[in-house]
C-alpha positions in Angstrom: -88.7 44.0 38.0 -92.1 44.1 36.5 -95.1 43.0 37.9 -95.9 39.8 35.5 -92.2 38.8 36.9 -93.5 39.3 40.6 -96.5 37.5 40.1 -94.7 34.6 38.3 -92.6 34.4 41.3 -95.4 34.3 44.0 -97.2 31.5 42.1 -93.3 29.6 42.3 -93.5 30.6 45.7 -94.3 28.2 48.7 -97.4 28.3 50.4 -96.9 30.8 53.5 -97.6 29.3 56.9 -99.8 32.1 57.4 -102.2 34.0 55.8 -101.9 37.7 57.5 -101.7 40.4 55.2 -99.3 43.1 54.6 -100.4 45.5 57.4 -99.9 42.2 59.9 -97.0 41.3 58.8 -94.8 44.6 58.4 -95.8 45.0 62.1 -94.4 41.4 63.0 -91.0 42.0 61.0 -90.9 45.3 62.9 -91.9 43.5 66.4 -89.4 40.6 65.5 -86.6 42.6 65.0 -87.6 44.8 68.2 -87.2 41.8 69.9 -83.9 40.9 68.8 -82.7 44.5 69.3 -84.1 44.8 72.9 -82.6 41.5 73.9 -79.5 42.4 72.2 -78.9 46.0 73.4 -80.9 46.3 76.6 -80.8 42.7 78.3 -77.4 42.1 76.9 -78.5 38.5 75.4 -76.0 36.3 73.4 -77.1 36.8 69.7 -78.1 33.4 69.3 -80.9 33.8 72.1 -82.1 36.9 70.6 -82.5 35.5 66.7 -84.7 32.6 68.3 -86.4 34.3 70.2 -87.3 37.1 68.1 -88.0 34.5 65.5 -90.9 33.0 67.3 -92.3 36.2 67.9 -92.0 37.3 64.7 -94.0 33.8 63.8 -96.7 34.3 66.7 -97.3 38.0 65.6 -98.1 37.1 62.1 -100.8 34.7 63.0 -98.7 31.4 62.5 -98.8 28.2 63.9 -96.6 27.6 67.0 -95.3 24.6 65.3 -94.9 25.2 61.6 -92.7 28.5 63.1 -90.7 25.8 64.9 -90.4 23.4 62.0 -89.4 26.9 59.6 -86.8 28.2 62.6 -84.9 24.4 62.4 -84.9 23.8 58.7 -83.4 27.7 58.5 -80.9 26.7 60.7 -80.0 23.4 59.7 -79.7 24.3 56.2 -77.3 27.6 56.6 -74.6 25.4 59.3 -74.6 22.8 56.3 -73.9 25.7 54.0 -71.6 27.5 55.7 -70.6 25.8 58.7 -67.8 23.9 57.4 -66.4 27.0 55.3 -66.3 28.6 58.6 -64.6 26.3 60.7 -61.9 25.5 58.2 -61.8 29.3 58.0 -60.9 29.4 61.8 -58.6 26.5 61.2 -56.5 28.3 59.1 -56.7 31.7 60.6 -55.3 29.6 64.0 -52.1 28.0 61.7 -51.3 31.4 60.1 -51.1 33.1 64.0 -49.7 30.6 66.0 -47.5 29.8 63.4 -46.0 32.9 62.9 -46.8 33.4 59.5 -48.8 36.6 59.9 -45.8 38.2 62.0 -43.7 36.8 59.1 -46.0 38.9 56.2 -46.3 41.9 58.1 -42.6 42.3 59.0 -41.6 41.5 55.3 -44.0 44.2 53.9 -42.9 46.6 57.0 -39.2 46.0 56.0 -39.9 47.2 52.6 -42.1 50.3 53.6 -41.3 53.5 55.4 -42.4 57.5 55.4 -45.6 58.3 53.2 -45.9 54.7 52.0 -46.4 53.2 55.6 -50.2 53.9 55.2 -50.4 52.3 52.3 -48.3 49.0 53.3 -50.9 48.9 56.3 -53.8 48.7 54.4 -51.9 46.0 52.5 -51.4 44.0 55.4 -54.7 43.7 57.0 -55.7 43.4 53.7 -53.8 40.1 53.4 -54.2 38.9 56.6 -57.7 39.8 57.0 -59.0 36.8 54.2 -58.7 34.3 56.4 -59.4 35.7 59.9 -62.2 37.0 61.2 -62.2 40.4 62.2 -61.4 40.2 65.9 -58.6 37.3 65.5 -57.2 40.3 62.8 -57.7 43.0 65.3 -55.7 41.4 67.8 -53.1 40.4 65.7 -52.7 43.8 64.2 -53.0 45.9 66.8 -48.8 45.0 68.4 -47.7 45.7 64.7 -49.9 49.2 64.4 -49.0 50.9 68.2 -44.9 49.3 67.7 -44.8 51.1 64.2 -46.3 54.2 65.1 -44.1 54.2 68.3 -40.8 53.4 66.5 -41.5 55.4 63.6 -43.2 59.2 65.3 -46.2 58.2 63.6 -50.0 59.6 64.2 -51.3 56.5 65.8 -54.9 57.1 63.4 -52.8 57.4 60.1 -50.9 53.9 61.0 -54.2 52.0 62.9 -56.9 53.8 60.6 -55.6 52.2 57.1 -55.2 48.5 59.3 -58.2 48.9 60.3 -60.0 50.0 56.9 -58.2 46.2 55.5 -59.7 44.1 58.3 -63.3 45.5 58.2 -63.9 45.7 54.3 -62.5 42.1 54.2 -65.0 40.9 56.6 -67.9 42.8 55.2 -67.5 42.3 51.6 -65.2 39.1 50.9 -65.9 35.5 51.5 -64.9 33.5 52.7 -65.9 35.2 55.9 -69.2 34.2 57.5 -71.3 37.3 56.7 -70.9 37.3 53.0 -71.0 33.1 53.0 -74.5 33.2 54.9 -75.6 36.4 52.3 -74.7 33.8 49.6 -76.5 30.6 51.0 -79.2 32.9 51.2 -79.7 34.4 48.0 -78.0 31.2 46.0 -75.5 33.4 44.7 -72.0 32.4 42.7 -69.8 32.5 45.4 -66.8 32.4 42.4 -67.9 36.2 41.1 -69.2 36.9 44.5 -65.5 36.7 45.2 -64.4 38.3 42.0 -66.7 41.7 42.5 -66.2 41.9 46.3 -62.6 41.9 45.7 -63.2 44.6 42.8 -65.3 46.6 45.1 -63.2 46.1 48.2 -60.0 47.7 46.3 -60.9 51.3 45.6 -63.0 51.2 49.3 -59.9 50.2 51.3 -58.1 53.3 49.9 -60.6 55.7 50.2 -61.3 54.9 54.0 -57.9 53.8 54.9 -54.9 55.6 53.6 -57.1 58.8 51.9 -59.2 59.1 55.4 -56.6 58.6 57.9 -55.1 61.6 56.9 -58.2 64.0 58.1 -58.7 61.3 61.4 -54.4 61.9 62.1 -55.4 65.8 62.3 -59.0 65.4 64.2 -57.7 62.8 66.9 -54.1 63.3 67.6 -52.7 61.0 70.0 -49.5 58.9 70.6 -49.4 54.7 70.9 -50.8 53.9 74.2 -47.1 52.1 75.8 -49.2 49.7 78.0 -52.0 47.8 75.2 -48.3 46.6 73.3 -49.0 42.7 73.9 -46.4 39.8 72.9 -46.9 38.8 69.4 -47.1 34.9 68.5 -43.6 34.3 66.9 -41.3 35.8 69.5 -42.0 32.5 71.6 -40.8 31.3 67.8 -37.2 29.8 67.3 -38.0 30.4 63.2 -41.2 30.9 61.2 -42.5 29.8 57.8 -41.3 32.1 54.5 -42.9 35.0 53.4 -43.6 33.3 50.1 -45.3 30.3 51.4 -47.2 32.1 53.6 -48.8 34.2 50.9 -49.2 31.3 48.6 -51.7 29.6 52.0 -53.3 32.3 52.4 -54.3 33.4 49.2 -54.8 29.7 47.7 -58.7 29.8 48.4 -59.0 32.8 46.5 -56.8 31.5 43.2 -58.6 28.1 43.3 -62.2 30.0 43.4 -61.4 32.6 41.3 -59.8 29.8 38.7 -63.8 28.3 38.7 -65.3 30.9 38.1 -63.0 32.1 35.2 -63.4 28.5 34.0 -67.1 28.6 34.3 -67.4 31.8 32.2 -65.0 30.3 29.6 -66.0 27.2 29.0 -69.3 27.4 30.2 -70.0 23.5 29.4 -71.0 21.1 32.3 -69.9 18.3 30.6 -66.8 19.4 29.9 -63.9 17.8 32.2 -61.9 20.7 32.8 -64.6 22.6 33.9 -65.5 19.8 36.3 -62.8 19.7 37.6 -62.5 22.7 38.6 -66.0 23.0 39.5 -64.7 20.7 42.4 -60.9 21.8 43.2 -62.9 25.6 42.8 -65.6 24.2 45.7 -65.1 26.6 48.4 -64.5 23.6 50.8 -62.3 22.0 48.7 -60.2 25.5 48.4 -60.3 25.9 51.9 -59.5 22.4 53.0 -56.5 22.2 50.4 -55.4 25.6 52.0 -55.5 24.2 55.1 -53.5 21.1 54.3 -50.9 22.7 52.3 -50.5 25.1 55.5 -49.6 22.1 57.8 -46.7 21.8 55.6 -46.1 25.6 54.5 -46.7 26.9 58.0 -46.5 24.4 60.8 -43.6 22.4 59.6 -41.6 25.1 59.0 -42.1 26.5 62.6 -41.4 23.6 64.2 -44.7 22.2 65.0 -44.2 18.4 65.3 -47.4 15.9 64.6 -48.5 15.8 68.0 -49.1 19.9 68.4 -51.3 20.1 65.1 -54.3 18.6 66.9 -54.6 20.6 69.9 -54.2 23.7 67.0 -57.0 22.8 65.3 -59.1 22.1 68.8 -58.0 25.5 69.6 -59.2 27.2 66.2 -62.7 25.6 66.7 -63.2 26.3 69.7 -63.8 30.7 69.6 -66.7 30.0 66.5 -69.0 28.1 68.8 -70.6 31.2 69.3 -70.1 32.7 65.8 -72.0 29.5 64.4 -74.9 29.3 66.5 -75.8 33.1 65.5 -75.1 32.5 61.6 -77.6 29.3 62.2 -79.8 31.5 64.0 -79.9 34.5 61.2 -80.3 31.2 58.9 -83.5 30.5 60.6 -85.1 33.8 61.7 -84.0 34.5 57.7 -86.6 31.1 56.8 -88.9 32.1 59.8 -89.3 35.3 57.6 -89.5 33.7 54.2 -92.3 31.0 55.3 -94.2 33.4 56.9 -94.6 35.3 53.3 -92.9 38.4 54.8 -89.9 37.9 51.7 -93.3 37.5 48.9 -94.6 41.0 50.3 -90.9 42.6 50.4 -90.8 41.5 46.7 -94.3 43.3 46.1 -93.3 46.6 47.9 -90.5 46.6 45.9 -92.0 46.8 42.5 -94.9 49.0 43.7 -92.5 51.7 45.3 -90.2 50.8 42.4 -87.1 50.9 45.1 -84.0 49.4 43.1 -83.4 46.5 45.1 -79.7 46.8 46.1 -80.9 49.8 47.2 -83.6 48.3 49.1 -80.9 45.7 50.3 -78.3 48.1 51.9 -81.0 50.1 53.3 -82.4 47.2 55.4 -78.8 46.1 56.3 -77.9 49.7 57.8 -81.6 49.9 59.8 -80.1 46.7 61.3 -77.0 47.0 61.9 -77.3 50.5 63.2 -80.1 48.7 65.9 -78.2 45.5 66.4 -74.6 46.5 66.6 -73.9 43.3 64.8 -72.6 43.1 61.1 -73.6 39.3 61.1 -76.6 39.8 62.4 -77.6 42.4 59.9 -76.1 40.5 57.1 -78.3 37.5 57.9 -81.7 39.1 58.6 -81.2 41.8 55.7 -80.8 38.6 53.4 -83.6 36.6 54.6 -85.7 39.7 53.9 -84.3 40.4 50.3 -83.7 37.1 49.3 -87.0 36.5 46.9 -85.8 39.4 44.9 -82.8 37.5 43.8 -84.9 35.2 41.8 -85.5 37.0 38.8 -81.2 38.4 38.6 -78.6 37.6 37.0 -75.7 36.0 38.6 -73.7 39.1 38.5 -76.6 41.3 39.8 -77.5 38.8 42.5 -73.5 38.8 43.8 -73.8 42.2 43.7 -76.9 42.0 46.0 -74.5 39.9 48.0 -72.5 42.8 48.3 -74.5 45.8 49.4 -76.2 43.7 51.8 -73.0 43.2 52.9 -71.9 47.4 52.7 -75.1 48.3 54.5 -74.2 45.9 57.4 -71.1 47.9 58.3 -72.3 51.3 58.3 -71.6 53.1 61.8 -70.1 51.3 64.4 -71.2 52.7 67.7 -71.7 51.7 71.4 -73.9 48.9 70.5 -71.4 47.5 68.8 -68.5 45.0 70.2 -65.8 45.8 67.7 -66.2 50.0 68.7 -65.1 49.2 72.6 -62.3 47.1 71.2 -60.9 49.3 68.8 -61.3 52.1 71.4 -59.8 50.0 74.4 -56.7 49.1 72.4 -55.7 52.2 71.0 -56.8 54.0 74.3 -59.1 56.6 72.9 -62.0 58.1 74.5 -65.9 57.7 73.0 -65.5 60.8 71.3 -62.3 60.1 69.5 -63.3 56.8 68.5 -66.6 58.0 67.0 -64.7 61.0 65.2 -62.4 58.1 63.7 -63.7 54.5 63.5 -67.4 55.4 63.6 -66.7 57.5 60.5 -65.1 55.0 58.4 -67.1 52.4 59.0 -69.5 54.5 57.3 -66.9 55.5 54.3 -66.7 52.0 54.0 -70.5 51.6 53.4 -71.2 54.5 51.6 -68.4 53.8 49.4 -69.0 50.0 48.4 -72.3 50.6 48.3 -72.6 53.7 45.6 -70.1 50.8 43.9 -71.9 48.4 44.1 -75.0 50.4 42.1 -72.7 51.9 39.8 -71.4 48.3 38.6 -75.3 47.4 38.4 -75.3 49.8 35.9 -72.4 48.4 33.7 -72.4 44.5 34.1 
């Protein structure tokens, strides 16, 4: 970026609400994300506490006006749960169908049937793979995990080479592939095309599933070596089940989103002509609400029906779906305002600055600020949100595909080592009954393969496209 293009963006830019200078505010962003950490890590306070409070210190510190911080804090979070709130609730919905229905049991039992010896691994990854696209990580985890310790039980597996691959699916899916919430707030944020967004986080996710699934559970069988804990084997949803939906209408739910967004953006690079009606109409069946909603339709017919779920049990489901992302919203609205908290208060103008004076590539930049976070926070989402809000001014001189792919290794550099701030390391280490040792020697290391690996990816495709 050169510096004519930085200063032609700080003359588009907004007028700051404060007028600190770079000295004042680097030591706000650093006391504002002290804040969050401290309350996060030491007072144990809910996330969405932590962003807003840490947001009006962040605001104070740089010399701002109590009430133009306020005013920045609500139009951040207003404007991310418009922009991703629905996506994520209709996300839940259908995560809640494809579980209670059966229809997760019913893809991992077909693929399982068809796999055995060496190519277990591999039909693992596949799975969580699959079913991680429309459930968030923890919904996956617990779906998984009866499937991972039965397999390696039944079949003399290592419990790492079976749970490690499972486990690899789940996490890349959430870190890299919308529409999860950390990649759909990274988007809102830095207005990029969620259509190739899709398209490169699925070509990034591919060859970084392998790598720290099936390829790294080989060396995590032979440095942890322990059997399937018999008493963490809980019931799975379908054996309450008198029958379940199909294997092939199962598949075709869960991975409608993806065809109907992909199909726009192939459209949109094809026809490339706003007037034109087939690309308007896909432009709207392509929507990511609209693919999600028609998902979620079609799987009251493809999963529900078929499982025996009269009218009158579909409403509760859908109560039930809503009700775990309470939580999960109020922090992505929270990220959305500490993100325009930061952005307001000219914090993203001087990121953009120190980016061309260091000359720092900025995915780079981007993953870098995502890891610092993450490794502080323990959160993924919570990295994802803040590292976005900080890099988002340098999206506005890319190009679509470079600005998905900033997307991207925010979205790498938020899942770099899991460790004991972290809520997902004392589940994975509770379910398959490992100690703090064995779960760092294992889980801890491929959630960094995982970021190491999408993002040198991610800067080799910079290079290419």
């Amino acid at each position: 970026m050169t510096r004519l293009s930085v200063e032609m963006l700080a003359a588009d830019a907004p007028e700051p609400i404060t007028s600190a200078g770079h000295a004042q505010l680097g030591i706000a962003v650093l006391a504002g994300i002290a804040v969050i950490v401290l309350l996060i890590t030491k007072f144990k306070l809910h996330a969405f506490l932590s962003l807003t409070i840490g947001s009006l210190a962040l605001g104070a510190i740089a010399g701002a006006p109590l009430d133009k911080v306020l005013l920045s804090f609500s139009a951040g979070l207003g404007s991310t749960v418009a922009g991703v709130g629905v996506l994520i609730a209709l996300g839940a919905i259908l995560g809640k169908m494809l579980a209670d229905s059966g229809g997760a049991d019913q893809i991992v039992d077909t693929i399982l049937d068809r796999a055995g010896g060496r190519s277990m691994p591999w039909a693992m990854v596949l799975i969580a793979s699959v079913i991680g696209l429309p459930l968030f990580f923890e919904v996956g985890i617990v779906l998984l995990i009866p499937v991972v310790l039965m397999v390696a039980k039944r079949g003399n597996y290592s419990l790492m080479r079976i749970g490690i691959p499972a486990l690899a699916g789940l996490s890349v899916m959430h870190g890299l592939v919308p529409p999860h919430p950390g990649p759909l707030v990274a988007i809102d944020a830095v207005k990029a095309d969620l259509g190739i967004t899709l398209a490169l986080g699925v070509l990034v996710a591919i060859p970084t599933v392998i790598i720290a699934g099936p390829v790294f559970s080989k060396y995590a069988a032979r440095w942890v070596d322990v059997p399937a804990p018999e008493n963490m084997i809980p019931q799975r949803a379908s054996d309450d089940l008198d029958r379940r939906p199909g294997f092939g209408a199962t598949l075709f739910t869960v991975l409608l989103p993806v065809i109907l967004m992909l199909a726009k953006a192939l459209v949109d690079i094809v026809v490339d002509d706003p007037e034109n009606l087939v690309q308007r109409i896909f432009d709207v069946i392509g929507a990511p609400m609209i693919a999600l909603l028609a998902s979620v339709l079609v799987g009251i017919f493809t999963l529900l029906r078929p499982a025996g779920f009269s009218k009158e049990r579909i409403s509760p489901l859908v109560e039930k779906g809503l009700m775990p992302i309470a939580g999960i919203l109020l922090i992505v609205g929270a990220g959305g305002g500490f993100k325009q908290t930061l952005i307001d208060s000219g914090v993203g103008r001087m990121v953009l600055e120190i980016s061309e004076n260091w000359s720092i590539p900025a995915l780079l930049l981007a993953w870098l600020i995502a890891v610092a976070i993450r490794l502080a926070t323990g959160s993924a989402t919570v990295a994802t949100v803040s590292a976005a809000g900080l890099v988002a001014p340098l999206a506005a001189d890319m190009s679509s595909t470079h600005t998905a792919l900033l997307v991207l290794a925010i979205g790498a550099g938020s899942l770099f080592l899991s460790h004991v701030n972290d809520a997902g390391f004392w589940l994975v280490k509770e379910y398959f009954g490992l100690s703090v040792g064995q779960n760092l020697k294992t889980w801890s290391v491929m959630e960094c393969i995982i970021s190491v690996v999408a993002g040198g990816i991610v800067l080799l495709l910079s290079l290419v496209i």
